[in-house]
RODO-2510 file (C-alpha; in nm, 4 decimals, decimal comma):
residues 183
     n   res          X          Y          Z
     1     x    -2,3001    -7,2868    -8,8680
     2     x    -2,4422    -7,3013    -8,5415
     3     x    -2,8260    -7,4774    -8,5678
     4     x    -3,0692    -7,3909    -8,3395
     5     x    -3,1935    -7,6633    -8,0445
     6     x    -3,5175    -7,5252    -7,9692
     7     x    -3,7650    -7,2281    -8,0430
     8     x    -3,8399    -7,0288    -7,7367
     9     x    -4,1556    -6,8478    -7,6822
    10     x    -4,2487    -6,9824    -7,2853
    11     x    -4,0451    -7,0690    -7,0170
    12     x    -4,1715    -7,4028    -7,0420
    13     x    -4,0079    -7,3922    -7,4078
    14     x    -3,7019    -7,3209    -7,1985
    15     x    -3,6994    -7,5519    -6,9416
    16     x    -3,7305    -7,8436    -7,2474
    17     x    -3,4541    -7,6611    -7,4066
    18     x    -3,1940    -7,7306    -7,1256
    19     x    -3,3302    -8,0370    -7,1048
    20     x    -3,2362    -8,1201    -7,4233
    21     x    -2,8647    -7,9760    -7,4017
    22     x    -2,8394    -8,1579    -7,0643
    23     x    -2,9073    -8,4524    -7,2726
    24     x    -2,7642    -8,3877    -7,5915
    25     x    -2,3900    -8,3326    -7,3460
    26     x    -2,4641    -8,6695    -7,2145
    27     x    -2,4497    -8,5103    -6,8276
    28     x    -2,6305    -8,6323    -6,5281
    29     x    -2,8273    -8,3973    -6,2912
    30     x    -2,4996    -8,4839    -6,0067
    31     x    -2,2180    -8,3480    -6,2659
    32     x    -2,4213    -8,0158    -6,3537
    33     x    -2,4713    -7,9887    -5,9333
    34     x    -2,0750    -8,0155    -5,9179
    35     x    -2,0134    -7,8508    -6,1235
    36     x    -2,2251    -7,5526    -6,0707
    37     x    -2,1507    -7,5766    -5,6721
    38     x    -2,5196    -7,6560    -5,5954
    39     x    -2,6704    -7,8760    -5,2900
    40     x    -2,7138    -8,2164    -5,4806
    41     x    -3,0675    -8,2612    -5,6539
    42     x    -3,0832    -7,8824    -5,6932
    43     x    -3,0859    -7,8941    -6,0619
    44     x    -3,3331    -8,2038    -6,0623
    45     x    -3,6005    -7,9916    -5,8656
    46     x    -3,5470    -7,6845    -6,1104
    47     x    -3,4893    -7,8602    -6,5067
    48     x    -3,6429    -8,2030    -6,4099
    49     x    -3,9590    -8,3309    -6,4977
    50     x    -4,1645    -8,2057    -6,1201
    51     x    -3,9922    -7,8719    -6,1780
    52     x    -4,0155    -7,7561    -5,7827
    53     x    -3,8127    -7,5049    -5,7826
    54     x    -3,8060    -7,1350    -5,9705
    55     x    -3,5389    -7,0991    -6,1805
    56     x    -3,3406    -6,7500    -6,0798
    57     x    -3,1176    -6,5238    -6,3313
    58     x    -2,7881    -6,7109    -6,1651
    59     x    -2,9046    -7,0274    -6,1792
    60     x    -2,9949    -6,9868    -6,5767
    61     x    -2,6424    -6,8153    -6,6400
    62     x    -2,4780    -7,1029    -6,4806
    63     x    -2,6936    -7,3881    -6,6544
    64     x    -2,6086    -7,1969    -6,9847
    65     x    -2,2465    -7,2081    -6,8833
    66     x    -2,2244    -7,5580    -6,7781
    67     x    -2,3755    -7,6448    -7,1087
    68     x    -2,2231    -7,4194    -7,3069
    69     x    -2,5203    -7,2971    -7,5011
    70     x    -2,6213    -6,9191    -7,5213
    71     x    -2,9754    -6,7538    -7,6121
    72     x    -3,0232    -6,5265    -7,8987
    73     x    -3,3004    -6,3543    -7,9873
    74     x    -3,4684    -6,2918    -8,3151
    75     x    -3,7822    -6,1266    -8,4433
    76     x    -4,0348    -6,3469    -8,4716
    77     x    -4,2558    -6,2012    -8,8039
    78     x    -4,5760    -6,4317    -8,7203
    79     x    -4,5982    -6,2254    -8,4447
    80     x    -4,4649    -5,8840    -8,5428
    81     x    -4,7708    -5,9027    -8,8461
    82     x    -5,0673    -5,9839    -8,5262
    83     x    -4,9076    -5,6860    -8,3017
    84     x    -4,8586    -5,4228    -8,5442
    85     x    -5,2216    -5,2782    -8,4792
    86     x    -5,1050    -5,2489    -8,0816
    87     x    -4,8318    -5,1001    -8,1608
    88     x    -4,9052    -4,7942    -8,3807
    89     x    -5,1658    -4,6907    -8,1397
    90     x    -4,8901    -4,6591    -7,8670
    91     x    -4,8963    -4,3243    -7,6660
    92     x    -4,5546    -4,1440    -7,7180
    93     x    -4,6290    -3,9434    -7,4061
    94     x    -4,5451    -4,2894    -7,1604
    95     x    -4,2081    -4,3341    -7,3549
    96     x    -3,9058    -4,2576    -7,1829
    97     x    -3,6705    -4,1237    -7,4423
    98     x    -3,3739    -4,0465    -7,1692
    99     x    -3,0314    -4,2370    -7,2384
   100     x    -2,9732    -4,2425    -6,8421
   101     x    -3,1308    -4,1854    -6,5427
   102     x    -3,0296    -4,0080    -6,2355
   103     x    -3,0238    -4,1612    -5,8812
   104     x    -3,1473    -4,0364    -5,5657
   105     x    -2,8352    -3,9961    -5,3819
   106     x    -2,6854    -3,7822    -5,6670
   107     x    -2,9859    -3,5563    -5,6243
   108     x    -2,9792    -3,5548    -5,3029
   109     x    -2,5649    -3,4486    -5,3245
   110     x    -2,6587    -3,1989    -5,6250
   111     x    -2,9461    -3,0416    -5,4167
   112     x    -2,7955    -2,7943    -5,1432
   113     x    -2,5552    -2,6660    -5,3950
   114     x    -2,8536    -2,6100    -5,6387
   115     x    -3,0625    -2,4652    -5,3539
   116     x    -2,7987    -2,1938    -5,2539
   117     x    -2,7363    -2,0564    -5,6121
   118     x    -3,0552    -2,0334    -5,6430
   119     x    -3,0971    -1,8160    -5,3225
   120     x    -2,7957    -1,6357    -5,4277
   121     x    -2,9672    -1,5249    -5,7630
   122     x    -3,3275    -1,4546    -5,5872
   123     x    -3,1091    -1,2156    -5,3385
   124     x    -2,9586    -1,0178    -5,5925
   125     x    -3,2943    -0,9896    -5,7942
   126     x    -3,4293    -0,8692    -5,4441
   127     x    -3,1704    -0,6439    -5,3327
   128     x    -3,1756    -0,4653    -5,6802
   129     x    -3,5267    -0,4053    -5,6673
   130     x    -3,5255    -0,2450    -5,2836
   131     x    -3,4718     0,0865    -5,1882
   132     x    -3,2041     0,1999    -4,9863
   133     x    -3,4558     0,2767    -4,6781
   134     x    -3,6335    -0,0410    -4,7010
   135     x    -3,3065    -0,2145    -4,6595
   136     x    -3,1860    -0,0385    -4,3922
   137     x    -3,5515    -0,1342    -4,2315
   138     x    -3,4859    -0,4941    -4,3592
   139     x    -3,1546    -0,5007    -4,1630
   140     x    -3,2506    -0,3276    -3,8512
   141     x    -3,5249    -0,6119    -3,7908
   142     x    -3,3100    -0,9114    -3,8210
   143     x    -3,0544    -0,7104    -3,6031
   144     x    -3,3165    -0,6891    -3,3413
   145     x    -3,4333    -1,0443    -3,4077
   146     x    -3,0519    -1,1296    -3,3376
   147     x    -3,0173    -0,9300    -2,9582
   148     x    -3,3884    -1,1022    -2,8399
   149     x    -3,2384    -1,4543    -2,9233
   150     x    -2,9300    -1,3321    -2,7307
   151     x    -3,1664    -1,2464    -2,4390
   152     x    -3,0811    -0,8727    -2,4482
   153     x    -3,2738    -0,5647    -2,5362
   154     x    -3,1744    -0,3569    -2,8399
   155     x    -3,2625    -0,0104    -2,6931
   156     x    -3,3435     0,3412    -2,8207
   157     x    -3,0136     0,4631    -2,6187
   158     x    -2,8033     0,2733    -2,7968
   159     x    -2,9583     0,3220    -3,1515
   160     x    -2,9514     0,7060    -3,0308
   161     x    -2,5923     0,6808    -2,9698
   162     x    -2,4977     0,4961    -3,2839
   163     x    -2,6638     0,7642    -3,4461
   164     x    -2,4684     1,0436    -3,3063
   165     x    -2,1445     0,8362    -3,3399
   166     x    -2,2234     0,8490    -3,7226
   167     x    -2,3307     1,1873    -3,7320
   168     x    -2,0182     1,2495    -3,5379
   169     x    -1,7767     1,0604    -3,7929
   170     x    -1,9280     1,2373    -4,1046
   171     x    -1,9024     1,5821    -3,9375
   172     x    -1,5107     1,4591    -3,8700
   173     x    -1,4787     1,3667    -4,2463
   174     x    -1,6597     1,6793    -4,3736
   175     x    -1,4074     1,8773    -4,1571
   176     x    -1,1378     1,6752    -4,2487
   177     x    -1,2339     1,7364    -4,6547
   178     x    -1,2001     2,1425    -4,5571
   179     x    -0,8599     2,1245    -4,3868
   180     x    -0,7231     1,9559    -4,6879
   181     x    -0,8888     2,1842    -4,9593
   182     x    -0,7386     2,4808    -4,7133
   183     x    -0,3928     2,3257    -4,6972
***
């Protein structure tokens, strides 16, 4: 059965804490800088008794390596009992129940493909809703918009002359419909 070394509530309570391993392994401030590939007095500025130095997340993981002890956590009921009014009157609306979160790049990936089916679904609902005429209006302006950015003129002899080539061609079909019936 493992017994505890310290009780932690401060990082002051920590410091003492790996103080007290340091000492209870019997190892000098040199052998933990060797050991932990640190510049020498390192540890003495961060665990010693001036305490210069912060102590960062690598610097603990290796100090709790080196001296091979480990943290755990336990509820502490003293304070559980004087927090339990704080807690209950906790808004639920500023809790994050998610499991994950989702990154910027993937939404910046996810977001043309997003964009276009949503354009593809607002076109159909469109086109289902216009008339034929108001299409045919629709696509006659953005063919026009299409010749001035090419420079040219879209001009009333040439729509004229489309025209008659489709009149033309259904007058050819119609015909073409009585030969057959005739034949």
């Amino acid at each position: 059965m493992n017994i505890p070394l310290a009780t932690i509530k401060t990082q002051d309570d920590l410091i003492e804490a790996l103080r007290v391993a340091k000492e209870m392994r019997n190892l000098s401030f040199k052998v933990i800088d060797d050991l932990g590939g640190f510049t020498q007095g390192h540890m003495e500025r961060v665990i010693g008794p001036r305490r210069e130095k912060g102590m960062s997340p690598f610097v603990f993981q290796m100090l709790c390596s080196i001296l091979a002890v480990k943290l755990e956590m336990v509820p502490d009921e003293e304070q559980a009992k004087r927090m339990a009014a704080r807690w209950e009157g906790r808004d639920a609306s500023n809790v994050r129940l998610e499991k994950g979160n989702i990154s910027k790049s993937l939404l910046e990936r996810a977001k043309p493909h997003v964009l276009k089916a949503n354009g593809v679904a607002g076109q159909a609902a469109r086109h289902s809703k216009l008339t034929a005429e108001h299409r045919t209006d629709i696509a006659r302006k953005a063919a026009d918009a299409l010749w001035k950015k090419r420079g040219r003129k879209r001009t009333r002899k040439a729509a004229k002359k489309r025209a008659w080539y489709r009149k033309s061609m259904e007058e050819r079909l119609a015909a073409r419909k009585v030969l057959e019936v005739c034949l």
